[in-house]
C-alpha positions as a LaTeX table, in Angstrom:
\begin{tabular}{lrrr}
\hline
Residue & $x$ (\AA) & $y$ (\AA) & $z$ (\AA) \\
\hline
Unk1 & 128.67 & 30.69 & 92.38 \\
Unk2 & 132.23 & 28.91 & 91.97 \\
Unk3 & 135.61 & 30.77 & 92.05 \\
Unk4 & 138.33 & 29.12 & 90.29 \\
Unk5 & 141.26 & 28.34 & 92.84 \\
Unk6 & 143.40 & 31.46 & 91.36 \\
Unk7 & 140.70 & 33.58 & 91.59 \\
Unk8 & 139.97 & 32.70 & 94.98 \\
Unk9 & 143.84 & 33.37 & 95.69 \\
Unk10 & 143.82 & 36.67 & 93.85 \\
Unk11 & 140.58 & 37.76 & 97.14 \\
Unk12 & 142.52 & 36.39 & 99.26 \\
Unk13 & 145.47 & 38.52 & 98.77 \\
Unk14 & 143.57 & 41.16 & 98.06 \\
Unk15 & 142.32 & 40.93 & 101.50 \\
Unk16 & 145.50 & 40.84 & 103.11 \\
Unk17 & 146.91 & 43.54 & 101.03 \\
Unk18 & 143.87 & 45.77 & 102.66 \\
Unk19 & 144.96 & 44.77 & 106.05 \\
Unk20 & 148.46 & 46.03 & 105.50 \\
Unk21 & 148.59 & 48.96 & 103.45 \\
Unk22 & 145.25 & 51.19 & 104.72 \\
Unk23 & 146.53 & 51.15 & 108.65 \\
Unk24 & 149.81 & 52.64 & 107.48 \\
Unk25 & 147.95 & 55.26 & 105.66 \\
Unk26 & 146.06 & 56.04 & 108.38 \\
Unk27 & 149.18 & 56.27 & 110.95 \\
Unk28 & 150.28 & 58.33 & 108.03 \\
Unk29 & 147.59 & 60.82 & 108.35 \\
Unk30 & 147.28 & 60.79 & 111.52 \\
Unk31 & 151.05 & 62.61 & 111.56 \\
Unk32 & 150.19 & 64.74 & 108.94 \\
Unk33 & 149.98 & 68.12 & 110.27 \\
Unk34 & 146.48 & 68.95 & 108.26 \\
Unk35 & 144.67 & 65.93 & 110.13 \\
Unk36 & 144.44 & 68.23 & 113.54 \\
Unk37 & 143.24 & 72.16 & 114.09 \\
Unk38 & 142.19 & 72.01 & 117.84 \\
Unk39 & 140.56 & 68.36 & 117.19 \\
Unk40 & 139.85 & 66.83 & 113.73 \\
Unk41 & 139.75 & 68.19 & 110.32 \\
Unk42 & 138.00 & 67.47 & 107.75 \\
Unk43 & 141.12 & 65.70 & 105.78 \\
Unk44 & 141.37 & 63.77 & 108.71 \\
Unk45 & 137.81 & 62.44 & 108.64 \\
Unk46 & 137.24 & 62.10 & 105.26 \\
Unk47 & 140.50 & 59.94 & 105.17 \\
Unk48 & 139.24 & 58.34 & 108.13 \\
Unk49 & 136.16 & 56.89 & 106.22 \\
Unk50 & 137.96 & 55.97 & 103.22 \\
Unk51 & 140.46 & 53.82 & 105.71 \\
Unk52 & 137.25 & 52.29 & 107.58 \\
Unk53 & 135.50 & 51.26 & 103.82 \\
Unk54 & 138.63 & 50.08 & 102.75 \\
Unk55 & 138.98 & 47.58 & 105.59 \\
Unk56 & 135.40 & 46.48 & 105.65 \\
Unk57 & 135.77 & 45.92 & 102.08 \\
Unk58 & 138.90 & 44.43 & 101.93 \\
Unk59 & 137.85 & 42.03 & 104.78 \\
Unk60 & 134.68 & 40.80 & 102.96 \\
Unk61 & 136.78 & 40.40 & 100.02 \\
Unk62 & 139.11 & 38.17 & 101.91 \\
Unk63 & 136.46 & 35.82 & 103.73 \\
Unk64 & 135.20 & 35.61 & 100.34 \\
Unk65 & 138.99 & 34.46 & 99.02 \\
Unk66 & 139.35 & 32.06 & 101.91 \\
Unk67 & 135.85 & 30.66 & 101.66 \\
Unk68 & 137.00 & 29.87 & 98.42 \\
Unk69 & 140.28 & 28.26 & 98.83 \\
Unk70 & 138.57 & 26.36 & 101.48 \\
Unk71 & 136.26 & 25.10 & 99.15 \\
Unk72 & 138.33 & 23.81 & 96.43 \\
Unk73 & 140.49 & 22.23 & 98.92 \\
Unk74 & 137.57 & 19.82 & 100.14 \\
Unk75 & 136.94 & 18.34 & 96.49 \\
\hline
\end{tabular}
């Protein structure tokens, strides 16, 4: 499969925009009074997992936007 160079971008960024915005959410929830009730709740974990997909999935994304760009620089 080929990705055009400004697709490959797009993943990229994508990628990186993963790796910024879900940890702040999670520090956000974290805070969040409803996270804790004498351990964790069940907002906390089931914010918890959406955090963790997002990063795996946003980090597959990424490899896939730099494998890319890497590509389409060697040509």
């Amino acid at each position: 499969m080929k990705l055009s160079r400004g697709m490959s971008w797009f993943l990229l960024a994508f990628g990186v925009w993963s790796w910024v915005i879900w940890p702040n959410f999670l520090r956000n929830i974290w805070k969040d009074p409803r996270s804790w009730d004498a351990g964790p709740t069940a907002f906390f974990t089931v914010h918890l997992l959406l955090v963790v997909a997002s990063l795996a999935f946003g980090t597959v994304i990424g490899v896939l936007g730099v494998r890319g760009v890497r590509a389409g620089r060697s040509k």
